[in-house]
C-alpha positions, 0 to 999 in steps of 0.5 A: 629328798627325791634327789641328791645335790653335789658338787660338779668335778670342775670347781668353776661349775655353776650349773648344780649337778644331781645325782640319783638318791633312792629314798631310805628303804626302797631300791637304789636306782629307780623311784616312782613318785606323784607330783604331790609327793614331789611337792611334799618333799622337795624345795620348789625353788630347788626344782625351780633352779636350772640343775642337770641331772645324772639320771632320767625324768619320765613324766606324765601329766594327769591333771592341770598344766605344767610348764617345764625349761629344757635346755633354753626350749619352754615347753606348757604340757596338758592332760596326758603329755608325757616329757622324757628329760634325759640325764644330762640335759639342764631343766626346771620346773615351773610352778608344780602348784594345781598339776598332778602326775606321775614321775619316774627317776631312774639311772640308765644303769638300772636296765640291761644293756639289750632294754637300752639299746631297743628304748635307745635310751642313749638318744639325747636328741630325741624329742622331750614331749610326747602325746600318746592317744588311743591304744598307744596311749592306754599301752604306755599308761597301764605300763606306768600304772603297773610299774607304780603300784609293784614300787608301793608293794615292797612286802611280800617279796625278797628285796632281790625279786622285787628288784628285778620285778621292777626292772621287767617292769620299767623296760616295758615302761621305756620301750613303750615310751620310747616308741611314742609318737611326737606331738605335731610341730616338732616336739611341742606340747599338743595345747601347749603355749608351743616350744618353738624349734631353737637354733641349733636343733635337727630332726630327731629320729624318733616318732612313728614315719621316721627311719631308725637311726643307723649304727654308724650314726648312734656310734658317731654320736656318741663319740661326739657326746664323749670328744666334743670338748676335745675336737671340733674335727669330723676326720678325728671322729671318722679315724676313731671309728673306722669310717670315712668322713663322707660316710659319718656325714651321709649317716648324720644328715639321714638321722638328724637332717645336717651333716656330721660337721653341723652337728658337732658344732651344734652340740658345741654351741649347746653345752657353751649356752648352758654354761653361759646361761646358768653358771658364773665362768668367764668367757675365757674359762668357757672357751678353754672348757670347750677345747678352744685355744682362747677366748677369742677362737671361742668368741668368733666360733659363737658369734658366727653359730648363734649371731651373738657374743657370749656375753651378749648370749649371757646377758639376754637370758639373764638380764643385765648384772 
């Protein structure tokens, strides 16, 4: 199998965690595969259930039209969109039956700190599909081309410099991918049937015409990624970091166009529509896994962010019990 199921630490996890497995005899922490190969060896329905990965999806479609869920956005991408589906994020496949293209899964581990950093491979905001053209999008192909075949070519090698060609290669891959300009429309697949923008989503500092994230910000997200379970509170983040609130607050509206506050919240919101959506917790369980003192705090905070109850949130998405 092209991954690995196991069980989430929090036994009351419903969302099914995947961990990165390499197939038997080829490299631990990156794999290359066609959408056939794909179809071949995993179970459609599997792919069809929302999972959140441990590692990243970088995809390319060559043929046919692929719709793709990630984290309640729907996308449909056509002929030479690429999707970068980051570990963490909760998705599923539509119906792979009629698409080709070409995968690569691999662990943020497996690159070097200095090739992380310049692909910001971190930036779990960052828009999910992209559409190359011209030099951009010949450049970023011959890179997949290239990373494909040397994955192929296991013999005639020692199995530590074919690690380590593969490893040159996949940063070439990021770098050029992660410098990919966004389809028009904020994210959405260009011909596709259009991911709308949900509630809850900022500018993403990615695409050509946009500023690089600042320091500040990248530290302050991260915090965020790491605390938001635990505090809700920018002064905790600001104290943590050694800035000022006011300067957390300046940063992120740059990067992502709402304040330091907003942001937390929406990250907050993000991860209590996940588990409503696709686990089976209670509310009261939610509430005390996102670090509120009950479930009413946590039903009042919901309600106020996204106009609805969680259980009202629960049953739309997915139909009355």
């Amino acid at each position: 199998m092209v991954k690995k199921r196991h069980t989430a630490q929090d036994a009351g996890e419903s969302i099914p965690a995947v961990a990165f497995a390499a197939p038997a005899g080829r490299p631990a922490g990156v794999e290359v595969l066609t959408l056939a190969e794909l179809r071949e060896r995993a179970d459609a329905c599997a792919l069809a259930v929302p999972h959140r990965p441990d590692f990243h999806h970088l995809l390319v479609v060559d043929e046919g039209r692929l719709r793709h869920t990630v984290d309640f956005r729907k996308y449909e991408l056509s002929v030479n969109d690429w999707m970068w589906v980051r570990p963490g994020q909760v998705h599923h496949f539509g119906n792979l039956s009629g698409v080709e293209g070409r995968l690569v899964l691999f662990e943020s581990g497996f690159l070097d700190p200095a090739t992380a950093a310049a692909a910001r491979l971190e930036d779990w905001f960052g828009p999910a599909v992209h559409h190359p053209e011209g030099e951009q999008a010949r450049a970023v192909d011959c890179a997949l081309r290239h990373l494909h075949q040397e994955f192929g070519a296991l013999r005639g090698l020692p199995l530590e410099v074919h690690i380590e060609v593969l490893r040159h290669l996949l940063a070439v891959l990021v770098l050029r991918a992660s410098r990919m300009s966004a389809p028009a429309g904020g994210g959405e697949a260009r011909g596709g049937a259009g991911a709308v923008r949900g509630e809850g989503e900022g500018r993403a500092p990615d695409g050509d015409g946009v500023c690089e994230a600042s320091e500040t910000f990248l530290r302050f997200r991260d915090a965020v990624e790491r605390g938001f379970t635990r505090s809700r509170r920018v002064e905790d983040y600001a104290r943590q970091l050694g800035y000022s609130p006011r300067t957390l607050s300046r940063a992120t509206a740059a990067a992502t166009g709402v304040g330091a506050k907003e942001f937390i919240d929406r990250r907050v919101v993000l991860e209590a529509k996940r588990l409503l959506a696709h686990g089976d917790q209670t509310a009261a369980r939610i509430a005390v896994r996102l670090g509120f003192a009950d479930a009413a705090n946590f039903a009042k905070f919901f309600q106020h962010r996204t106009g609805s109850t969680p259980i009202s949130f629960r049953t739309e998405v997915r139909g009355p019990a």
